[in-house]
PLY file of the C-alpha trace (Angstrom):
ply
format ascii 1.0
element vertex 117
property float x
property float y
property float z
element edge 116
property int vertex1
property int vertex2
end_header
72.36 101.42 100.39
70.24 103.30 102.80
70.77 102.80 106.05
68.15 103.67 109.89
70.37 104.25 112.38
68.93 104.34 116.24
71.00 104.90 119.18
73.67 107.53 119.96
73.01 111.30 120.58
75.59 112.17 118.02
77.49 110.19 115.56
80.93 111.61 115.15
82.81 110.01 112.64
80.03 107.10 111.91
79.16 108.79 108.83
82.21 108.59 107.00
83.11 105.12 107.92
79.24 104.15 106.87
80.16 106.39 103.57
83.40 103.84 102.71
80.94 101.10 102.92
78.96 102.76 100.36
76.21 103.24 102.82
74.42 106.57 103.68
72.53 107.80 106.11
68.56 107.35 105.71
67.33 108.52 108.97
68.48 108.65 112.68
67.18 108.34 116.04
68.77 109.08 119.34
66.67 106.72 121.13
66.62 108.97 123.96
64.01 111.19 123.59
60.52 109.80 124.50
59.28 110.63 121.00
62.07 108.44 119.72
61.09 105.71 121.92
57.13 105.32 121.08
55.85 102.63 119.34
56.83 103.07 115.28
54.61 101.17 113.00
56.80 101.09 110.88
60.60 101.81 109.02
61.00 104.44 106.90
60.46 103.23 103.28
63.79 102.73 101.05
65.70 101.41 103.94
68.19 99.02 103.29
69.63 98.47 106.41
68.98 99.06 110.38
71.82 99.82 112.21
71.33 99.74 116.49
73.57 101.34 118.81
72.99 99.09 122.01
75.13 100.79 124.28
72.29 103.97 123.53
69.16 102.01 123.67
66.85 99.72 126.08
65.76 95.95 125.85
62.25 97.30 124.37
63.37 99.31 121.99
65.50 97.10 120.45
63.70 94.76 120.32
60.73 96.61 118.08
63.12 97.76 116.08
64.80 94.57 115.64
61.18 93.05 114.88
59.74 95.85 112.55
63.24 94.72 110.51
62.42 91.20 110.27
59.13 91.79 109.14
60.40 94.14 106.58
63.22 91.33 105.21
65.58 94.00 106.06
69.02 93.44 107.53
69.89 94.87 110.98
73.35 95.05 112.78
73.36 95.54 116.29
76.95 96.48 118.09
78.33 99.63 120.54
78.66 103.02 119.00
82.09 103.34 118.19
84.22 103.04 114.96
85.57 99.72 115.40
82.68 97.94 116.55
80.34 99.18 113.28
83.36 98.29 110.99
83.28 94.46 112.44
79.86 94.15 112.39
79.59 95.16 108.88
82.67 93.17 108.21
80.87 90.63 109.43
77.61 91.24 108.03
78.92 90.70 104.22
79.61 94.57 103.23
82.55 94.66 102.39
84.76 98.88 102.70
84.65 100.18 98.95
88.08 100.91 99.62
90.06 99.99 95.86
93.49 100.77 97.35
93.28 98.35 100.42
95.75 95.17 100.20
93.38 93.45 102.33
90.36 93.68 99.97
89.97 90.25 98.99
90.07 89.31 102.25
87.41 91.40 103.59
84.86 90.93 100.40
85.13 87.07 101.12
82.44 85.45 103.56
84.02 85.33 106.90
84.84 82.17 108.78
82.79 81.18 111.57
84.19 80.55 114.56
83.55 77.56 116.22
82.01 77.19 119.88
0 1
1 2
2 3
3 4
4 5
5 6
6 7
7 8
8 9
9 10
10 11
11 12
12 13
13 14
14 15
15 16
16 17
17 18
18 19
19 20
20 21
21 22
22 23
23 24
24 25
25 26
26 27
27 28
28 29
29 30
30 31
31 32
32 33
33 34
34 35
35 36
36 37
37 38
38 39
39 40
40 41
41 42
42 43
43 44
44 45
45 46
46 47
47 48
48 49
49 50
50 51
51 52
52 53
53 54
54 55
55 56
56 57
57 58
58 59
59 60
60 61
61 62
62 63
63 64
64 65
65 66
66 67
67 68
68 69
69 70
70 71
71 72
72 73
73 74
74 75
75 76
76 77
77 78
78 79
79 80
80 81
81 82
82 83
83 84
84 85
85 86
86 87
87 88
88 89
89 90
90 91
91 92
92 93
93 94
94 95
95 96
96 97
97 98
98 99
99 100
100 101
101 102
102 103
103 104
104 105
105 106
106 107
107 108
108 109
109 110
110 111
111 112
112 113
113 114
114 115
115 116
């Protein structure tokens, strides 16, 4: 699976947890520089996924991105840039970590429960 990332000037370890999900890296923005933040008409082709790092990015620019997705059919996952927050929301998302070894596998690879408001 291909994924867009946008948001955060540098990723740190986001590639290797994206890499136990079986995911790689299709293209990434910073969402800082202006270039970054001008109108795109649309996402690169072959991606799979959109991945947005709001702690990194504005309202506006979210929310193109967010629309050139839905357009597209293609999934997007919005959450902070840090380890833990792209895990859960991929958790969450349905991908399940291509982890073999974990004792929790079955667990994760089922749908999540929703919780209830």
């Amino acid at each position: 699976m291909n994924a867009m990332l946008v948001g955060a000037d540098t990723l740190g370890n986001i590639p290797n947890v994206l890499q136990d999900f079986g995911i790689t890296i299709h293209r990434h923005l910073s969402g800082r520089n202006s270039s970054h933040q001008r109108k795109v008409d649309r996402l690169p082709a072959g991606t799979d996924l959109l991945i947005l790092f709001t702690d990194f990015l504005g309202h506006n620019v979210m929310r193109h991105f967010r629309e050139l997705a839905a357009e597209e059919n293609i999934r997007f996952i919005a959450c902070r840039r840090s380890v833990c927050a792209l895990k859960q929301s991929l958790n969450c998302a349905g991908l399940a970590e291509s982890c073999q070894q974990c004792p929790q596998r079955e667990q994760i690879v089922a749908a999540p429960a929703r919780r209830k408001r």
